[in-house]
Wavefront OBJ file of the C-alpha trace (Angstrom):
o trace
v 67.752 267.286 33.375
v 70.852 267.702 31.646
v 73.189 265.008 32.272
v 76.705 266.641 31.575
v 79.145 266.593 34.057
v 81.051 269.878 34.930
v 83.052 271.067 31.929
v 85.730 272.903 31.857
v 89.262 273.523 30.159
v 92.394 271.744 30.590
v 96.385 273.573 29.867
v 96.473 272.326 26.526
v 92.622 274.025 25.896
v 90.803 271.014 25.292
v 87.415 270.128 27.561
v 87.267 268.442 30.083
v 84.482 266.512 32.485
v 84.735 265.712 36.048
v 83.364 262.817 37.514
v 83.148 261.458 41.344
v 84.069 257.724 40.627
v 81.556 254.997 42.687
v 81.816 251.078 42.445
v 78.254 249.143 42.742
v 79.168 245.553 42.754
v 82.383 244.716 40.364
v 81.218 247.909 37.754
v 83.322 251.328 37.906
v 80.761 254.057 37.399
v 81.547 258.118 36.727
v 78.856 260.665 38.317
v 78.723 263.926 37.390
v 80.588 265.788 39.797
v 78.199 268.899 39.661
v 75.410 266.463 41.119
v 77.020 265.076 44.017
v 76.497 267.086 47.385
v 78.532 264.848 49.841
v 79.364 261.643 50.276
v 78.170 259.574 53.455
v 77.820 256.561 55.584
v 73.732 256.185 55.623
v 72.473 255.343 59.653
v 69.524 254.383 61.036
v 67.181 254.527 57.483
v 63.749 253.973 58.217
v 61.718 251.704 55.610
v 58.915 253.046 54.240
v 55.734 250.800 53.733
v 54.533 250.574 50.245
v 57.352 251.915 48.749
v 59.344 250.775 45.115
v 61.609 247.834 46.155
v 64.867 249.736 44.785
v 63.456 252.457 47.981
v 66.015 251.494 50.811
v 63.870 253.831 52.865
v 64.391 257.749 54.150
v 66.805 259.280 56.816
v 67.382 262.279 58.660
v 70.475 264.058 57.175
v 71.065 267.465 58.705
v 67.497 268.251 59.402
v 66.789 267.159 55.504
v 64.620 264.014 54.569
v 66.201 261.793 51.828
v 64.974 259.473 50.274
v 67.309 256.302 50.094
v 67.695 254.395 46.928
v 69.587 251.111 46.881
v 71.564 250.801 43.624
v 72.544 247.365 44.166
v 68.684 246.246 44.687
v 67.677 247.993 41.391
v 70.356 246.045 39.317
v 69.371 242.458 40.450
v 72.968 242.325 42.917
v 73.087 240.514 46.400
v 73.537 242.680 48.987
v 76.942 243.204 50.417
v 78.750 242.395 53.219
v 79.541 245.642 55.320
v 77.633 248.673 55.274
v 78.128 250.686 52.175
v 78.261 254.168 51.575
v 76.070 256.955 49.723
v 76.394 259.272 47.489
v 74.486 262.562 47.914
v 72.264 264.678 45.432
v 69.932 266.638 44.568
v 67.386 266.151 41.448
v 64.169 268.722 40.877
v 64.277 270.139 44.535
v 64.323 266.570 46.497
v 67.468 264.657 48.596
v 68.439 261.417 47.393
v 71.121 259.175 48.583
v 72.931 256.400 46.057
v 74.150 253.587 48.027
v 76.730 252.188 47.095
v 79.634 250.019 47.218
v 82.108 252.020 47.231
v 83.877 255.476 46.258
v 86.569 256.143 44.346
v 88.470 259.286 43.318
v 87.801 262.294 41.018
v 88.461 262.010 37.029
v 88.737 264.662 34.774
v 88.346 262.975 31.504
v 88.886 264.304 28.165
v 84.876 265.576 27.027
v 85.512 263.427 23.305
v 86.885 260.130 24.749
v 83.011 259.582 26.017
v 81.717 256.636 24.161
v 78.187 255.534 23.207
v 76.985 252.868 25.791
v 78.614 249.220 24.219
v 76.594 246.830 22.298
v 77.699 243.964 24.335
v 77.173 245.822 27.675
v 75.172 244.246 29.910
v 71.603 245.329 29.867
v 71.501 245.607 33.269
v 74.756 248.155 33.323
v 73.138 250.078 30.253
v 69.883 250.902 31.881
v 71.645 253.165 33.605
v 74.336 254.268 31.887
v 74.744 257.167 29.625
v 77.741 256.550 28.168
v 81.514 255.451 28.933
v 85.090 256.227 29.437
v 87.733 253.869 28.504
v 89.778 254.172 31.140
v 93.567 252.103 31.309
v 92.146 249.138 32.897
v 88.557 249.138 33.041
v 85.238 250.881 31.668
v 84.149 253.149 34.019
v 79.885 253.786 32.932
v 78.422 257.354 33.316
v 75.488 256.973 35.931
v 72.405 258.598 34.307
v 70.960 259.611 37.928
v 67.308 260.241 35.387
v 67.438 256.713 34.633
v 67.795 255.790 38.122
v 65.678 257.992 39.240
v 62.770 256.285 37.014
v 63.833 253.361 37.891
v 64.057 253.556 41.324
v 60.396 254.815 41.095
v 60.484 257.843 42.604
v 57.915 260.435 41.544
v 60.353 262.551 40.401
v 62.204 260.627 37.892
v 58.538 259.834 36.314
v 56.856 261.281 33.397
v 54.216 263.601 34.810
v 51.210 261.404 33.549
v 52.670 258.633 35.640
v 53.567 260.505 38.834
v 50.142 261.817 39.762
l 1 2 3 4 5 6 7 8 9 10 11 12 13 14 15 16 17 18 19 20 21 22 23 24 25 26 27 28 29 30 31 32 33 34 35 36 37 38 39 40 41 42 43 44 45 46 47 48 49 50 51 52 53 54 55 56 57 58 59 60 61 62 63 64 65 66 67 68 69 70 71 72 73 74 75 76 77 78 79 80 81 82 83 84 85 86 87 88 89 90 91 92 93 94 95 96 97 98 99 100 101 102 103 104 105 106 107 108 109 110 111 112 113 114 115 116 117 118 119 120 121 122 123 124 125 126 127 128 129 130 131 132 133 134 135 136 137 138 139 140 141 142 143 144 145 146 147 148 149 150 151 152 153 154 155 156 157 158 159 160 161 162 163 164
């Protein structure tokens, strides 16, 4: 799956990429704004036995099962006070929601101020991450929702020979 964000042109005729900004723990991250569906408060998510750890569980969301993957749990964080939100997308055909601290704003950023991933970023951070922004007071990372996705353990995020 091709991890560019929408891309389009700005007045002076430069590109541009949009991102949906998200905050898991203290880290500003950028997902591609193509990939996110909605954004939502996740209720009543029911655990499923045997699942990967980073698997919150599943939900009902408009008559569509989604699988629930907690970003904080798959980066080593304590959980947070509160309840969260979720970010909403679709990868290969399935629902999955992001939880998450936190959402921000949209950025469109300039398509040639994206940076290679740090070499003093925090492994953890990187995992994930497929690249960065400098932004005027902080580093917002570019969520690679592939990444995650193998991560998390889903099926779909895994190399056929694993999945099956």
């Amino acid at each position: 799956m091709s991890e560019l964000a929408h891309i389009g042109k700005d007045a002076a005729g430069g590109s541009t990429q949009q991102y949906v900004t998200v905050r898991i723990g203290p880290q500003l991250f950028g997902l591609p704004i193509h990939m996110v569906h909605e954004v939502f408060v996740p209720e009543a998510v029911t655990r499923v036995p045997l699942s990967a750890e980073a698997i919150e569980g599943v939900l009902n969301l408009r008559g569509r099962i989604v699988t629930m993957l907690n970003l904080r749990r798959l980066l080593g964080l304590d959980r947070p006070e509160g309840d969260g939100m979720a970010v909403g997308i679709e990868h290969q055909g399935e629902a999955f929601g992001l939880m998450i601290d936190d959402v921000g704003e949209v950025l469109a950023l300039d398509a040639n101020s994206r940076e290679a991933n740090p070499a003093n970023l925090d492994a953890r951070w990187a995992a994930l991450a497929a690249g960065v922004h400098r932004l005027a007071d902080e580093l917002m990372l570019i969520l690679n929702v592939e990444l995650v996705l193998q991560r998390a353990g889903t099926a779909h995020g895994l190399p056929a020979a694993v999945a099956h």
